[in-house]
C-alpha positions in Angstrom: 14.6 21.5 10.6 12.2 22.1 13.6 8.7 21.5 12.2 9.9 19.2 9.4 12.5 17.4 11.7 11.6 13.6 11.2 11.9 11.7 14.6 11.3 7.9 15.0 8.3 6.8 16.9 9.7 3.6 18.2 12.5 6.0 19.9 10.1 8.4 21.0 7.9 5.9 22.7 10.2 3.3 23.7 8.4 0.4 22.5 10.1 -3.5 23.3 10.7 -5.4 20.3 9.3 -9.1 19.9 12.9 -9.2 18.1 16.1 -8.2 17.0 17.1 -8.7 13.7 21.0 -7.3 13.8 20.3 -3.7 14.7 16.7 -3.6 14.0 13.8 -4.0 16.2 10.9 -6.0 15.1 7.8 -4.5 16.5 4.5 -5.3 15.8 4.1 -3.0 13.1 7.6 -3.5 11.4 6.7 -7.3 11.6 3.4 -6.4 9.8 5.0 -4.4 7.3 7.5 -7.0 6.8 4.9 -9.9 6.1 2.8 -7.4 3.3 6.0 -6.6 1.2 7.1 -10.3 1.3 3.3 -11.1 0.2 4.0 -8.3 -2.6 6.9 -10.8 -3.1 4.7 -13.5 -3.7 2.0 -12.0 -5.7 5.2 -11.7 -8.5 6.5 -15.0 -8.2 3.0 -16.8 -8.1 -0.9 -15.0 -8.0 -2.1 -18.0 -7.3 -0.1 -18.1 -4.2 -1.0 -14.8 -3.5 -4.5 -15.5 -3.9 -5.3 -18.2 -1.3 -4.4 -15.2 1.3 -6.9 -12.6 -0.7 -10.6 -12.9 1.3 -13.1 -14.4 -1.4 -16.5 -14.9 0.7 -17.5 -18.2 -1.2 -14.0 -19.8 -0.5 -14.5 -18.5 3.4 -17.8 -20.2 3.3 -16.6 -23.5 1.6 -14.1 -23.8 5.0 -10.6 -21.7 3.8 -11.5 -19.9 7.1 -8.0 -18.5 7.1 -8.6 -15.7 4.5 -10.3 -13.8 7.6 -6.6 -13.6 9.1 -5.0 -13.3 6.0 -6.3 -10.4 3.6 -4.9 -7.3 5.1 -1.4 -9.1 3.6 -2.0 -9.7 0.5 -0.9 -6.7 -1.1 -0.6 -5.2 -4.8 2.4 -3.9 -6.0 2.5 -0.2 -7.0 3.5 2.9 -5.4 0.6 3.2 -3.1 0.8 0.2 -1.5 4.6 1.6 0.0 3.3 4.7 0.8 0.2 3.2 2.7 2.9 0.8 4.5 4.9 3.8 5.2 1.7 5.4 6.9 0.8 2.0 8.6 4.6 1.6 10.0 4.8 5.3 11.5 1.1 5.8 13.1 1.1 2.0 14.3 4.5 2.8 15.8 2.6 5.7 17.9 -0.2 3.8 18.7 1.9 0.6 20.0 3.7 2.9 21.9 0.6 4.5 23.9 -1.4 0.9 24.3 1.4 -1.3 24.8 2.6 -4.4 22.8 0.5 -6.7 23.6 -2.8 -5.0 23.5 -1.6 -3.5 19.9 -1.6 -6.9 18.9 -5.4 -7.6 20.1 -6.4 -4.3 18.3 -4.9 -5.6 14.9 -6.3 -9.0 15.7 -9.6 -7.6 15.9 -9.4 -4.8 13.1 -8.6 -7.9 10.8 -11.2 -10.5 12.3 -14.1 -8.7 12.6 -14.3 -6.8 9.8 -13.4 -9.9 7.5 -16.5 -12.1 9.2 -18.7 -9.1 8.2 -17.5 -8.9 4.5 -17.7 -12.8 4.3 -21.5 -12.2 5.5 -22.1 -9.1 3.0 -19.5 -11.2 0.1 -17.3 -8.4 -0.6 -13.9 -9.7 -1.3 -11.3 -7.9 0.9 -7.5 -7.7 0.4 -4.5 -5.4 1.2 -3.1 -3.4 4.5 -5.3 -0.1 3.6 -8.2 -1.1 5.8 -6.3 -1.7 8.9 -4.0 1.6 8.2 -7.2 3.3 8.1 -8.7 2.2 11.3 -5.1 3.2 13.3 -4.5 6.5 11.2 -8.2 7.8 12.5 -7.3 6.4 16.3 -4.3 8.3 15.9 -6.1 11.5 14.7 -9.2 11.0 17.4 -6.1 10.7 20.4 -4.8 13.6 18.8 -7.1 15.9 16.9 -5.5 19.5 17.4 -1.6 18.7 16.3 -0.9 20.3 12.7 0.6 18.0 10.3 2.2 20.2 6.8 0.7 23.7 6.3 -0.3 24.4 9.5 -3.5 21.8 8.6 -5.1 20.4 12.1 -5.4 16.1 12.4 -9.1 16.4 12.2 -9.3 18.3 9.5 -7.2 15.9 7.3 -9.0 12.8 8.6 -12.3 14.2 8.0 -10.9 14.8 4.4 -9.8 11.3 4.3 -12.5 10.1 5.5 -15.4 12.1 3.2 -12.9 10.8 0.3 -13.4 7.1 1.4 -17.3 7.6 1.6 -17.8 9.6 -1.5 -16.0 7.3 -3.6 -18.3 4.1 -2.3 -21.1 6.4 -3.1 -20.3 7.2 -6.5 -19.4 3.6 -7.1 -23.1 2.4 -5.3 -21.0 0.1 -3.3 -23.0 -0.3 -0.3 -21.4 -3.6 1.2 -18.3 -1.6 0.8 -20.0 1.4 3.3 -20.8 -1.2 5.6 -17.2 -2.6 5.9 -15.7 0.6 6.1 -17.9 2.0 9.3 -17.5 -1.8 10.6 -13.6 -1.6 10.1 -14.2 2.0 11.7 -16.2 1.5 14.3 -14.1 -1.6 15.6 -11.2 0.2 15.7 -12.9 3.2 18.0 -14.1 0.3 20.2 -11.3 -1.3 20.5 -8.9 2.0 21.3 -11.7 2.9 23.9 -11.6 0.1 25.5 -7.8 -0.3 25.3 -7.8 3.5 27.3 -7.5 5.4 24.3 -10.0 8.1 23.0 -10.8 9.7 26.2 -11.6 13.2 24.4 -14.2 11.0 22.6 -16.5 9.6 26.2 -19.3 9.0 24.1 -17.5 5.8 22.7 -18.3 2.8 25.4 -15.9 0.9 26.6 -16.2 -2.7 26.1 -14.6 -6.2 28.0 -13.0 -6.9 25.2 -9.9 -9.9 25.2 -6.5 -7.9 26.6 -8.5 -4.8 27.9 -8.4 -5.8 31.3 -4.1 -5.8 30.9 -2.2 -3.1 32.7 -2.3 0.5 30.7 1.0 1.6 29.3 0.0 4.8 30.2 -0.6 4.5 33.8 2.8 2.4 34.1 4.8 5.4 35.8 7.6 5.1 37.6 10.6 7.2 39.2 12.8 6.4 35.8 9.3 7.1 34.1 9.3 10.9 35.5 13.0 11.2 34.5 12.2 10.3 30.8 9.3 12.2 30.8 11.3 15.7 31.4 13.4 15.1 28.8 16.3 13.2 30.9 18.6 10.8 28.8 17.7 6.8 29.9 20.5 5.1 31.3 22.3 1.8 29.5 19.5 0.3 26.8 16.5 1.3 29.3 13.4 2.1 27.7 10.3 4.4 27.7 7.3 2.5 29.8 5.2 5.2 29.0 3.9 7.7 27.0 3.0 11.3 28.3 0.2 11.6 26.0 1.3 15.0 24.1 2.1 15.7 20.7 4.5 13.3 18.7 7.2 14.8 17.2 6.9 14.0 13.6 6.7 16.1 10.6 4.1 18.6 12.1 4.1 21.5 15.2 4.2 20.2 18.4 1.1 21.9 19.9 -1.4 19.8 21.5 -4.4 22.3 21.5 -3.4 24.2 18.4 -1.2 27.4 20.2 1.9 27.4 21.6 2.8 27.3 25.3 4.4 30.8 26.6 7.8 30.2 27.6 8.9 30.6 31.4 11.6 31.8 33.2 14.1 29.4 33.6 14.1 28.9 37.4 10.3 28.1 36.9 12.0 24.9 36.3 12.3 23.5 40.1 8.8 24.3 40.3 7.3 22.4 37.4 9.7 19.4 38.2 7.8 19.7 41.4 4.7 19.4 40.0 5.4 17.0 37.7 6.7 14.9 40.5 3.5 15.3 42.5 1.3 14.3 39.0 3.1 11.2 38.7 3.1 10.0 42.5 -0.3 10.5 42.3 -0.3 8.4 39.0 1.4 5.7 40.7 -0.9 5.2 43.7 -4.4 5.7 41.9 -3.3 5.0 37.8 -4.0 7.3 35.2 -7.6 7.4 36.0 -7.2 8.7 38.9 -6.4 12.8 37.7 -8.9 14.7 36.6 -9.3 15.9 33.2 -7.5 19.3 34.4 -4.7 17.6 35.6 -4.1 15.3 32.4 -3.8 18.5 30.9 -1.8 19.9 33.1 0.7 16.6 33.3 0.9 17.1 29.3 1.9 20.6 29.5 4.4 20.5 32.1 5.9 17.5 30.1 6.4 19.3 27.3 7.4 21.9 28.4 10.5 20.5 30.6 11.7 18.8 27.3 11.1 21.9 25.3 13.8 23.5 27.8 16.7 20.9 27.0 
């Protein structure tokens, strides 16, 4: 079990639903993933339907201005289109859970909008959730880059694959409007996770004052029940995670944020990391997240991990 063990993200991280359907919790990314099968829906009962929500630059440009909201849900119907969904659902669960719901919903805004003005501009026709569960898998990957995912491979390796896939195959087809909205689609989404507090193993990426960056971080939200959750401690009633300790996801790959494993201690080391911990986070409450220096981010990642690692 261990490495392959499968672990929900929306558990892991917390995150508040818009909604509860019975015993489900509509989050942003279960309501996204909800509105591309039901468009999958609609492309079998009518294509014409299905059309007027596919992004066709000369009906854009004659005033169906809507098709630049519309296209990332207006999805084929085949295999890949589940599996992409799938992908979408899981690594949009993790990134929810480390901006915060409402900023998650600016960064999708903005992966669709932006990236569907500039293929109206450069008329390529754009459709289906692929895009967009591009941009949030390679956010994912640049938070994350040294966590192995099956065989031990590490998360930049595999996106760099992805990603040299994407381009080749533009290449080969001479499809250079289709280059230019990839790296816009790309490029958006880096922006936007910077700017959101995201990416900081990646400074060279500016920070922008962008609509919903100047909200509160989820990750700087700590608090006394924060600290408990951290360590591994069970909530209390239906309480949720308000934060996210910025290590590895448990999911179907290792949990080791810099690519080794962390020696284990003694067990009455553990008073002393609590300690610590406890000191990190008070310090995170009076000065945010920004206020620690790179060492002790690390050092706040390590000691959380570590603590639940114990239980």
């Amino acid at each position: 079990m261990g490495r392959y063990s499968f672990s929900s993200p929306a558990d892991r991280y917390g995150v508040r639903p818009w909604f509860r359907v019975g015993e489900l919790d509509v989050t942003t990314p279960v309501l996204v993933v909800a509105l591309s099968v039901m468009s999958m829906l609609l492309r079998a009962i009518s294509r014409e339907a299905w059309l007027r929500l596919v992004l066709i630059p000369d009906d854009v440009r004659s005033g169906q201005v809507w098709r630049i909201v519309t296209w990332p849900f207006a999805n084929d119907v085949d295999i890949w289109t589940v599996i992409t969904l799938a992908v979408f659902w899981y690594f949009g669960t993790q990134i929810e859970g480390l901006m915060g719901r409402s900023r998650f919903v600016w960064f999708l805004g903005l992966l669709t909008v932006i990236p569907g003005i500039v293929a109206t501009v450069v008329d390529v026709p754009a459709f289906g959730i692929r895009p967009v569960e591009f941009g949030v898998f390679l956010v994912f990957i640049a938070e994350y880059p040294y966590i192995r995912f099956f065989f031990g491979i590490p998360a930049w390796v595999l996106g760099a694959v992805f990603f040299g896939i994407e381009v080749l195959q533009l290449v080969g087809d001479r499809n250079s409007e289709g280059l230019i909205f990839l790296f816009v689609t790309l490029a958006v989404a880096a922006l936007t996770a910077r700017s959101f507090g995201l990416l900081d193993n990646v400074s060279w990426i500016p920070r922008l004052p962008i609509p919903g960056s100047g909200m509160k971080k989820l990750r700087s939200g700590w608090s006394t029940r924060g600290a408990s959750q951290v360590r591994g401690d069970r909530p209390s009633g239906r309480s949720r995670r308000s934060s996210a300790s910025g290590d590895v996801v448990k999911g179907p790959w290792s949990d080791r944020r810099l690519g080794g494993s962390l020696p284990t201690p003694p067990p009455d080391a553990d008073a002393g990391d609590e300690a610590e911990l406890d000191a990190l986070l008070d310090k995170i409450n009076a000065t945010g997240i920004d206020g620690l220096s790179g060492a002790e981010k690390r050092r706040l990642n390590e000691l959380s991990k570590r603590l639940r690692d114990r239980r």
